[in-house]
C-alpha positions as CSV (number, residue, x, y, z in Angstrom):
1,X,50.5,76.3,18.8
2,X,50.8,72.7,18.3
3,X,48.3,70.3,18.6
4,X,48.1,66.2,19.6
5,X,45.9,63.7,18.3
6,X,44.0,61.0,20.6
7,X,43.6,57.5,19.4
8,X,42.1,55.0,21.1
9,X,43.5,51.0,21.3
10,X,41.7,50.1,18.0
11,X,43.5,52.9,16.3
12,X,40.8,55.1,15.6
13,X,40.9,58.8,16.3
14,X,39.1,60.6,19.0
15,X,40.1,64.1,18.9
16,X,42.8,66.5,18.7
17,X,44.0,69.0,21.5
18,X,45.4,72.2,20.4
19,X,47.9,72.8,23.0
20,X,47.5,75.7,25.1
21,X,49.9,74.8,28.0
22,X,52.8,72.6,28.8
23,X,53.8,72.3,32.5
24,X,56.6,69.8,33.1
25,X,55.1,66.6,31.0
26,X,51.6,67.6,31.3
27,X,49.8,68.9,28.3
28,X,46.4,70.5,28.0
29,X,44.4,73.2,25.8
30,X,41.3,73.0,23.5
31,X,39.9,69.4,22.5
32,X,37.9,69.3,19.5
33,X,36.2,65.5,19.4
34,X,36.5,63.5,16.3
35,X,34.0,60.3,15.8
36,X,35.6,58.5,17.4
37,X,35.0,60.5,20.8
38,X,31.3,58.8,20.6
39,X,32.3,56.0,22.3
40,X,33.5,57.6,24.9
41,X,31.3,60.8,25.2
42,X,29.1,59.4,28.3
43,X,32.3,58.4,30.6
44,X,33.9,61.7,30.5
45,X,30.6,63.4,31.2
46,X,29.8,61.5,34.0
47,X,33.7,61.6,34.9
48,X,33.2,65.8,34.6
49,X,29.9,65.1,36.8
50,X,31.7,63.6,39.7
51,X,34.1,66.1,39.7
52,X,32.0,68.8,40.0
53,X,29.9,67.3,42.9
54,X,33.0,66.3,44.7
55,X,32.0,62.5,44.7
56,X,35.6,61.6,45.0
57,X,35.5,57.6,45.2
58,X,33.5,58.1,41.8
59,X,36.3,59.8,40.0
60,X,38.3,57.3,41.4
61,X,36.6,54.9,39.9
62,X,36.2,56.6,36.7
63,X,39.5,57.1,36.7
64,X,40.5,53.9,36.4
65,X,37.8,52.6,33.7
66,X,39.5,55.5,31.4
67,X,42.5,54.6,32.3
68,X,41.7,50.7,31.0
69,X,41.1,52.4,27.9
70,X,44.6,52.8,26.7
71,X,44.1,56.2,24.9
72,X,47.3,56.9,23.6
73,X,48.9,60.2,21.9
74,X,50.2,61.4,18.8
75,X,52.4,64.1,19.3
76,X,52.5,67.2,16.9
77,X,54.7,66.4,14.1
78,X,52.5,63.1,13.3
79,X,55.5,61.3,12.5
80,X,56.4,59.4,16.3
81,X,54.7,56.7,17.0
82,X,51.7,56.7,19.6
83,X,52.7,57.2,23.5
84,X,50.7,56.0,26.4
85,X,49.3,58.8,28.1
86,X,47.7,58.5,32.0
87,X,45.5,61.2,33.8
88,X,43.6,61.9,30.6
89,X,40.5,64.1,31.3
90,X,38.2,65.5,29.0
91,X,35.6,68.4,30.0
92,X,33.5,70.0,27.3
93,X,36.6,71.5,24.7
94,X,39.3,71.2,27.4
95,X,41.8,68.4,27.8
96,X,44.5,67.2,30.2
97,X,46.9,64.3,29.8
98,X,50.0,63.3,30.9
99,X,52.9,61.9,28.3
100,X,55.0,59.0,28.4
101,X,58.3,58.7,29.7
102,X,59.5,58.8,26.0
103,X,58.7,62.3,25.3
104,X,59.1,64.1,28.8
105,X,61.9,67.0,28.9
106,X,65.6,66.1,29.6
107,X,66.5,65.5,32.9
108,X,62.5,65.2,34.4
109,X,62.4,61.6,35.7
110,X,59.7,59.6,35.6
111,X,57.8,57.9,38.4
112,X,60.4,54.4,39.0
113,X,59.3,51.6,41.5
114,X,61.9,50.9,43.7
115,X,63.5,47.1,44.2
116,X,61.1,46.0,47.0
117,X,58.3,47.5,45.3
118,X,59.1,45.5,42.1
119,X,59.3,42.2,44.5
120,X,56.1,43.1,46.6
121,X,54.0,42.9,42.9
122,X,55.7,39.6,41.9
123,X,54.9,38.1,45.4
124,X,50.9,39.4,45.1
125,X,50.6,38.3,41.3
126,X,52.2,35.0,42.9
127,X,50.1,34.9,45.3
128,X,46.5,35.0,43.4
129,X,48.4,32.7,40.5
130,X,48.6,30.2,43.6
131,X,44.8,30.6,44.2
132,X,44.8,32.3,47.3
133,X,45.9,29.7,49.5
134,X,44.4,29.8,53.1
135,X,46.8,31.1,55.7
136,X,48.5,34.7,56.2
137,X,48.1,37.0,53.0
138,X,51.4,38.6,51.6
139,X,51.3,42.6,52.7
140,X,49.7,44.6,50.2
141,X,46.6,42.3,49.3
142,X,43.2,43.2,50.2
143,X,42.1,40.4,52.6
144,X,38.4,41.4,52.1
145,X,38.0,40.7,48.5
146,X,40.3,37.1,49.3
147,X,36.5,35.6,47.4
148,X,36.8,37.7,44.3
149,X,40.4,37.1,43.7
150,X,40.0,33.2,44.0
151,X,37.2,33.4,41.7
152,X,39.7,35.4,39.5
153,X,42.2,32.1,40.3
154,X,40.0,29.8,38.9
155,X,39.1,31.5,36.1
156,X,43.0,33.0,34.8
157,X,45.2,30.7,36.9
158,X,44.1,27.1,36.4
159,X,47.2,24.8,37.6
160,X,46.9,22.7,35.6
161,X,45.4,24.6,32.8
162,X,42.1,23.8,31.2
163,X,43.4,23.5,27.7
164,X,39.8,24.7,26.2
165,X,39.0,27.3,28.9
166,X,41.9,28.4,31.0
167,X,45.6,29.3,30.3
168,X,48.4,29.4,33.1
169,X,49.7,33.2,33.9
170,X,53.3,34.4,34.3
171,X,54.8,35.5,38.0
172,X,57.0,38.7,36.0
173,X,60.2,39.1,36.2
174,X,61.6,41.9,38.3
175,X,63.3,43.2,34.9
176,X,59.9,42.8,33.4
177,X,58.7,44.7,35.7
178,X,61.4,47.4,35.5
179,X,61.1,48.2,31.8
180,X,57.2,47.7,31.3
181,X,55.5,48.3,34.7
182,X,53.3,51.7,34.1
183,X,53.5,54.0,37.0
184,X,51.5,57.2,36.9
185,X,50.1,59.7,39.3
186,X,46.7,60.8,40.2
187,X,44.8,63.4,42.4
188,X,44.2,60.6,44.6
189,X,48.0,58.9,44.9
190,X,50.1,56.2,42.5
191,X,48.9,53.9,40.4
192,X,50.6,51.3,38.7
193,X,49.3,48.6,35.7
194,X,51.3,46.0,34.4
195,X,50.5,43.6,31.1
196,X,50.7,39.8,32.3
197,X,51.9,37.2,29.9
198,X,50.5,33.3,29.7
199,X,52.9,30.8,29.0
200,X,55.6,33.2,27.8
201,X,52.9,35.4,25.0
202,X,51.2,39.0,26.5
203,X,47.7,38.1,27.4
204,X,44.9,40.6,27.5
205,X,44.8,40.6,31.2
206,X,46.1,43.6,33.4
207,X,46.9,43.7,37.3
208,X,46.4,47.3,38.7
209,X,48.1,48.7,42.1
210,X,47.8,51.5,44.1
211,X,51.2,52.8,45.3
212,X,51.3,54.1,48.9
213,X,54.6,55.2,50.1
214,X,53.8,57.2,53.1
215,X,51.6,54.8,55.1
216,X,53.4,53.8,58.2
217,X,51.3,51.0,58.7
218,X,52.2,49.6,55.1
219,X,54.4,51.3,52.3
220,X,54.4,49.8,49.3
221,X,52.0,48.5,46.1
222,X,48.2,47.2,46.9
223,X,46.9,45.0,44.8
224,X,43.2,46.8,43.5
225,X,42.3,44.6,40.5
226,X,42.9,42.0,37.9
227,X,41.0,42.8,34.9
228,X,40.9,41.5,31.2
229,X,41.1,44.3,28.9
């Protein structure tokens, strides 16, 4: 029985899952919290909570905040370096993740955005970099929140920058998005995050889409939230 070990984005350890079960590129079995699981104790209670009332736009929710996190995974030798993991849940001592790309079994493919897909994120990231301009919104943004995401404009997309308080934000390139664009699935459909850059250096701010491919109304990414991590 092998076990992994779950580190969070500052490095320090939060548990370790003996493995019980491996399905495709799923893991899960026993969690046994280190201290660093502390700082995390409450979200996956009340994460555990929702799910066991069925308050499904909570988990959502949750979801995503855990997500945000960036747990990654050490995998059993100790020796690789950490992967980025995505549908992590933690319920008392059991644990479910999903593995990177990097360490899935030959031949299983991992979840790839298609050309148009890639183009539809650079046009919405475009579109909020531009400050949400009046007039027809590009497919896939929410036209409700228009407010929030200008506000978000201001704030990350200055043109011309503020030099003290404000930095200009990169439209990725589709190869960009390609190679680092995350795409990972949960009970409730595809999600993607993607790391921006400002002027040419990786910022600490991160654009989220949900992924709808069977809508016949609109297939394709939806912008949900830009968000400094």
């Amino acid at each position: 029985m092998d076990t992994w070990t779950l580190i969070d984005i500052d490095g320090l350890k939060i548990g370790v899952v003996q493995r019980f079960r491996y399905e495709s590129w799923r893991v899960s079995g026993r969690f046994m919290p280190d201290l660093g699981y502390s700082r995390y104790r409450r979200l996956f209670a009340d994460l555990e909570y929702a799910a066991n009332e069925q308050l499904f736009t909570h988990v959502d929710d949750l979801e995503r905040s855990i997500a945000a996190l960036r747990i990654r995974a050490v995998g059993p030798s100790g020796e690789d370096d950490p992967q980025r993991i995505a549908n992590l849940q933690i319920m008392g001592d059991w644990c479910q993740f999903q593995i990177s790309s990097t360490t899935r079994p030959a031949g299983e493919q991992p979840l790839a955005l298609t050309p148009a897909e890639r183009e539809s994120i650079r046009t919405l990231i475009a579109f909020v970099r531009e400050g949400c301009p009046d007039g027809a919104c590009p497919p896939g943004f929410p036209a409700d929140r228009i407010d929030e995401f200008r506000r978000a404009a201001l704030e990350y997309f200055s043109d011309p920058p503020d030099p003290i308080n404000h930095f200009r934000i990169d439209v990725p390139s589709d190869g960009y998005i390609r190679a680092e664009a995350l795409v990972y699935e949960h009970p409730s459909g595809i999600h993607v995050e993607l790391d921006l850059f400002a002027d040419g250096e990786r910022c600490d701010l991160t654009a989220t889409f949900d992924l709808d491919r069977e809508s016949a109304v609109f297939s394709g990414p939806r912008l949900y939230d830009m968000h400094v991590m």
